[in-house]
N, C-alpha and C positions, 0 to 999 in steps of 0.2 A: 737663690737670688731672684728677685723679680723686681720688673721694669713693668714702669705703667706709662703710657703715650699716647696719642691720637693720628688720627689719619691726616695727613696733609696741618701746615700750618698758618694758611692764610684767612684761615676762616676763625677765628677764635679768639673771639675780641677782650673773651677773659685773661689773656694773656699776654697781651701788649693791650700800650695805651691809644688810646683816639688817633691819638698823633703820630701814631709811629708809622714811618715810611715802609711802604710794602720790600722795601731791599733788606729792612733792618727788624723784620716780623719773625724772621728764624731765630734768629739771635735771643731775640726777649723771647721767646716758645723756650728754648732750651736755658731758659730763667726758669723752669717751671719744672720741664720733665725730662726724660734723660735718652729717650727714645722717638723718634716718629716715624711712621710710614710715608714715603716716596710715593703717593699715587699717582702724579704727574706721569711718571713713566711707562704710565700704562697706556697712554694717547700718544708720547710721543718718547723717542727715548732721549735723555739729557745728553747735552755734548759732555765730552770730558772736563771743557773749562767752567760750563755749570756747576759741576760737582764739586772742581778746585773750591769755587766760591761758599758752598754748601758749607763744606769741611772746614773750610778756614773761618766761617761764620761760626762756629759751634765749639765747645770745648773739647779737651781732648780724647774724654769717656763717653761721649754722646754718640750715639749706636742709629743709623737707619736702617729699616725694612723697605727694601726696594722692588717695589711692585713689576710682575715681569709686563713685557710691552704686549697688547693685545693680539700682535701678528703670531705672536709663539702660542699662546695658550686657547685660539681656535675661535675667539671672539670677533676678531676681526673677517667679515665676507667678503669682504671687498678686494680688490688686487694691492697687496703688499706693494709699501713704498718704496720696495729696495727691489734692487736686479734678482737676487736670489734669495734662500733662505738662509745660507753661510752668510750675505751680508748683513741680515737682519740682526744673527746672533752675535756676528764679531760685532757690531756696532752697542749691542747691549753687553757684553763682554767688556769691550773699554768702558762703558762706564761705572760697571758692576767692579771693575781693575781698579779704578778711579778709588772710588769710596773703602776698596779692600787695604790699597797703599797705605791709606792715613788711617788704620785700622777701626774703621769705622762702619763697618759692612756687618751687621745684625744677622741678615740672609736677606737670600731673593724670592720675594713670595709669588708662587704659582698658582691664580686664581683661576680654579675653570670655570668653563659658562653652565648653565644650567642644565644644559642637550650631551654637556659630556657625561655620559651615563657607565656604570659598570659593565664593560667588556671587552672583551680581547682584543680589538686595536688600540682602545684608549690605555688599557694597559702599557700595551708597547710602547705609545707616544709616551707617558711616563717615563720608561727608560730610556727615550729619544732623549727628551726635556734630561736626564739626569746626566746622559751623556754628551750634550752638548754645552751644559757648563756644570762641568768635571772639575772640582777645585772650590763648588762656594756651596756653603749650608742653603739647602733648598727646604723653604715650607709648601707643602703641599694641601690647599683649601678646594676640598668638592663643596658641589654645587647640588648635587643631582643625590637623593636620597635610596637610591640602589647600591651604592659605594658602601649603606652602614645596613642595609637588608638582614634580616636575622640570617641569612644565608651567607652574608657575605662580608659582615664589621670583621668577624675574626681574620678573617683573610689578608680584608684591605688593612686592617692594624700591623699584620704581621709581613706583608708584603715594604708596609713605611719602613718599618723595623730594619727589613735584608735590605733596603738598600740605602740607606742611611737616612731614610728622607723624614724632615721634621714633620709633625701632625702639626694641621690648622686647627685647636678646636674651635666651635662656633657658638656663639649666643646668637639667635634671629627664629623670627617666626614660622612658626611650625604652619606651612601655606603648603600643600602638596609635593609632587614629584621636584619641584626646585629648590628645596630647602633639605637642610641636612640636619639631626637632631644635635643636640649637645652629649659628646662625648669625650669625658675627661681621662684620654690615654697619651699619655707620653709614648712616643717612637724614637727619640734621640736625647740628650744631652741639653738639647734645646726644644721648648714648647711654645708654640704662637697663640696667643688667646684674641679672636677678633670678634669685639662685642658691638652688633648691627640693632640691637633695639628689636622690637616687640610689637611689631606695627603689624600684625596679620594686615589688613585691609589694603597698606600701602607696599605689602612685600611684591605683589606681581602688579604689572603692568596692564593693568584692567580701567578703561577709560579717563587712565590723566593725563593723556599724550604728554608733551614736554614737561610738564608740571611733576612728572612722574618718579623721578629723582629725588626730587624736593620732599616725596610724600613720603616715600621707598624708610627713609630711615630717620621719621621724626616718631621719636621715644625717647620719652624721660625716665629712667629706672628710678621706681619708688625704693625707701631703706629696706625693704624684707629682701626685694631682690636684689639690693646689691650685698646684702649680709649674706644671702645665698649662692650666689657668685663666689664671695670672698673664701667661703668655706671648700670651694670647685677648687681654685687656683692655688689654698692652699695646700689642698690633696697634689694637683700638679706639680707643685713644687717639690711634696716630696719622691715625686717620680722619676723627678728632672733635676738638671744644674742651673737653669735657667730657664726661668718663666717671662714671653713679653705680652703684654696687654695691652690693646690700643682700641681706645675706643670710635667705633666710625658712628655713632646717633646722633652724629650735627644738623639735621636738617633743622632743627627748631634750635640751633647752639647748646645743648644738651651733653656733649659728650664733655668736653674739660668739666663740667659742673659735674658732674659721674666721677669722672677721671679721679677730681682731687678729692671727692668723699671715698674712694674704692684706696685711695692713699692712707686715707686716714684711718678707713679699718682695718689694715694689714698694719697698720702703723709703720708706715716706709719711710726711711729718708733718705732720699736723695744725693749722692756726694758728686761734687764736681762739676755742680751747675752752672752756668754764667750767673754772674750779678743780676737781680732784680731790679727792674727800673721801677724807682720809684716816684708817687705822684706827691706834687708837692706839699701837701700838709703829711703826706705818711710818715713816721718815724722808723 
């Protein structure tokens, strides 16, 4: 099985109309795809009656990947908004409960920062992060290219492996020690595919101050590379029981237009979408 999605759904004007109210933009997105990534939660974490709202917006098969909160996964330097670390996790815990209730919970994707590199405390924290939320499908996305070192892919594969934890594989620019190659292994039952575009020049933070976001992941994939892709994902699949795809190369609105051509070459359909809004001469 695979699922194809995108990162966040406010941006993505190919999938709602002009007019659609930013309350009613989840709704028309899951017209379209059957999966998206929660990134919001990586800033701040959703209350639980957020999510009520999410879930009730969406149909009943509609799956999120909920991105963990930047206080957990080492990104955050600054002093944590909560009194302790227990409150940060119970507080990401009820809403990650939230989305599980209405069986809508994909996994919780654990994105490290760049400086998290292969070795022995970041190991540990690994098991920290797995034992402090004990109970939901965790994907596991490095950052840092020592994790796939010819010294150390087998290890790190097989360490995913013993502890249940899903692989993140990566599509993104091969830019130094922050970037991680493309490696197509399944470690669980479940496989995350998070494809960031090809932007060597805009992959690090090299004199765009705030602009730099913007630059970070503006990539169009031309058809050889999404045929080449398609060919990845569907080795994945037979690794896996499930394969999700989400494209994050919005900076130029790039990714739904990826999205729905990577649809068309697996030839996937979709069941159990919401209605499509449509524009008024469409039939």
């Amino acid at each position: 099985m695979i699922s194809i999605g995108l990162t966040g759904w406010g941006d993505h004007p190919e999938v709602y109309s002009e007019v659609t109210a930013a309350k009613d933009k989840l709704f028309d997105y899951s017209g379209h795809f059957p999966v998206v990534e929660l990134d919001t939660s990586f800033y701040a974490i959703p209350s639980p009656a957020n999510v009520e709202k999410w879930c009730k917006d969406t149909p009943d098969a509609f799956q999120f990947v909920v991105k963990a909160y930047q206080g957990m996964t080492g990104h955050l330097r600054d002093e944590l908004p909560f009194e302790t670390k227990n409150d940060m996790f119970n507080a990401f815990r009820n809403c990650a409960d939230t989305f599980k209730k209405h069986g809508k919970l994909a996994m919780v994707l654990v994105q490290f920062p760049p400086w998290f590199d292969c070795q022995g405390k970041n190991v540990q924290y690994i098991r920290y992060i797995k034992q402090q939320l004990q109970g939901y499908p965790i994907a596991i996305e490095f950052r840092n290219q020592t994790w796939y070192s010819p010294q150390m892919k087998e290890k790190t594969v097989q360490f995913l492996k013993d502890h249940q934890l899903i692989h993140t594989v990566c599509d993104e620019p091969q830019a130094g020690s922050g970037s991680v190659p493309f490696v197509p292994i399944a470690t669980d039952e479940k496989v995350l595919v998070r494809i960031h575009g090809r932007n060597v020049h805009g992959w690090r933070n090299i004199g765009h101050g705030e602009n730099w976001r913007k630059v970070r992941f503006l990539y169009d994939y031309n058809e050889v590379e999404l045929q080449k892709l398609a060919e990845e994902i569907k080795f994945l699949a037979r690794q896996s029981k499930h394969v999700f795809v989400l494209f994050n190369n919005n900076s130029g609105g790039h990714a739904a237009k990826n999205a729905k051509r990577m649809q068309q070459i697996l030839d996937l359909e979709f069941d159990g979408l919401a209605p499509k809004q449509l524009g008024l001469f469409e039939e």
